[in-house]
C-alpha positions in Angstrom: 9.6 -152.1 -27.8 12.9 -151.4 -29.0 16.2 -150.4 -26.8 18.8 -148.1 -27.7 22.1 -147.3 -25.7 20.9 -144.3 -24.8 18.3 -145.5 -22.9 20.6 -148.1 -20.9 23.3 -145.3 -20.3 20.6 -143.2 -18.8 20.5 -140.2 -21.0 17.0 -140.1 -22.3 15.8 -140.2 -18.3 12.9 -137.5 -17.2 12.7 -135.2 -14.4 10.3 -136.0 -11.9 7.8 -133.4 -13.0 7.7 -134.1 -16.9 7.5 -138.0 -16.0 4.2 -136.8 -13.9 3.3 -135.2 -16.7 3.1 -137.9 -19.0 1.6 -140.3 -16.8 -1.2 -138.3 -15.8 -2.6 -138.2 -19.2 -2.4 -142.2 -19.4 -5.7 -145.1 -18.2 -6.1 -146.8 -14.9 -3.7 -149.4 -16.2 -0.9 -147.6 -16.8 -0.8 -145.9 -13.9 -0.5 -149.2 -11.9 1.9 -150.9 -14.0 4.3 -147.7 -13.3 3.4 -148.0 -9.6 4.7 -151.6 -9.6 7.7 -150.7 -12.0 8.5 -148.5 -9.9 9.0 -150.1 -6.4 10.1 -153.2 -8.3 11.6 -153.3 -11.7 12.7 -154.8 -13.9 10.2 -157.1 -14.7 9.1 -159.3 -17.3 5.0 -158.8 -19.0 3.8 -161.9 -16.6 6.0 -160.5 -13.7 4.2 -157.2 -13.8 0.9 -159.2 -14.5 1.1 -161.3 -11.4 2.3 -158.2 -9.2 -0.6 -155.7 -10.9 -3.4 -158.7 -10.4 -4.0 -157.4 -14.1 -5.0 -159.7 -16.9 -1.8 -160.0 -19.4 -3.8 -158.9 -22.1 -4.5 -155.6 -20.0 -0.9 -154.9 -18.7 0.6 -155.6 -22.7 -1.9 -152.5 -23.7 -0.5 -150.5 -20.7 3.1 -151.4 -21.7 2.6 -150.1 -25.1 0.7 -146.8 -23.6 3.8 -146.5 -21.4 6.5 -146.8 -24.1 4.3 -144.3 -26.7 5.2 -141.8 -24.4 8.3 -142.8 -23.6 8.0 -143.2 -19.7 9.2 -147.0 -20.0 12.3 -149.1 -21.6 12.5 -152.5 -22.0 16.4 -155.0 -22.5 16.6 -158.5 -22.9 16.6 -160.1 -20.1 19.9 -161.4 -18.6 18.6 -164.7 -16.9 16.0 -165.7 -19.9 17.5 -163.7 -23.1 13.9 -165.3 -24.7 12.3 -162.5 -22.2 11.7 -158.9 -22.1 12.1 -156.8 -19.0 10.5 -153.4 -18.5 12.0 -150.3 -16.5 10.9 -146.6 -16.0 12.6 -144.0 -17.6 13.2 -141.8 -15.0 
């Protein structure tokens, strides 16, 4: 879950196609937690939790299926620096 620079400035961002790619490949969960990142983000793990209607246990394992393939990021967040906030790369 780590961030680099190049993933703020916007440089490791995938085309539309390669991103569908990716997620096609990935479980149920995933799926929807990049369906609510992506008419909503950034959001923190509960966030996305209480949005998906998907247990916290289920949208951590989606998270880390997300960021194995690199389709999300995650920053610090700037209201609760104790929180993590997810984003799509794309």
């Amino acid at each position: 879950m780590s961030t680099t620079t190049a993933d703020l400035d916007g440089d490791s961002l995938l085309s539309e196609s390669e991103f569908r790619d990716r997620l096609r490949e990935l479980p149920p969960s995933a799926k929807l937690v990049a369906k609510v990142l992506e008419s909503d983000a950034p959001l923190s793990q509960g966030q996305l939790a209480e949005e998906s209607l998907l247990p916290d246990r289920t949208v951590r394992y989606a998270l880390n299926r997300l960021e194995d393939v690199d389709l999300v990021g995650s920053r610090y967040s700037f209201q609760d620096a104790r929180k993590q906030v997810y984003y799509l790369n794309t």
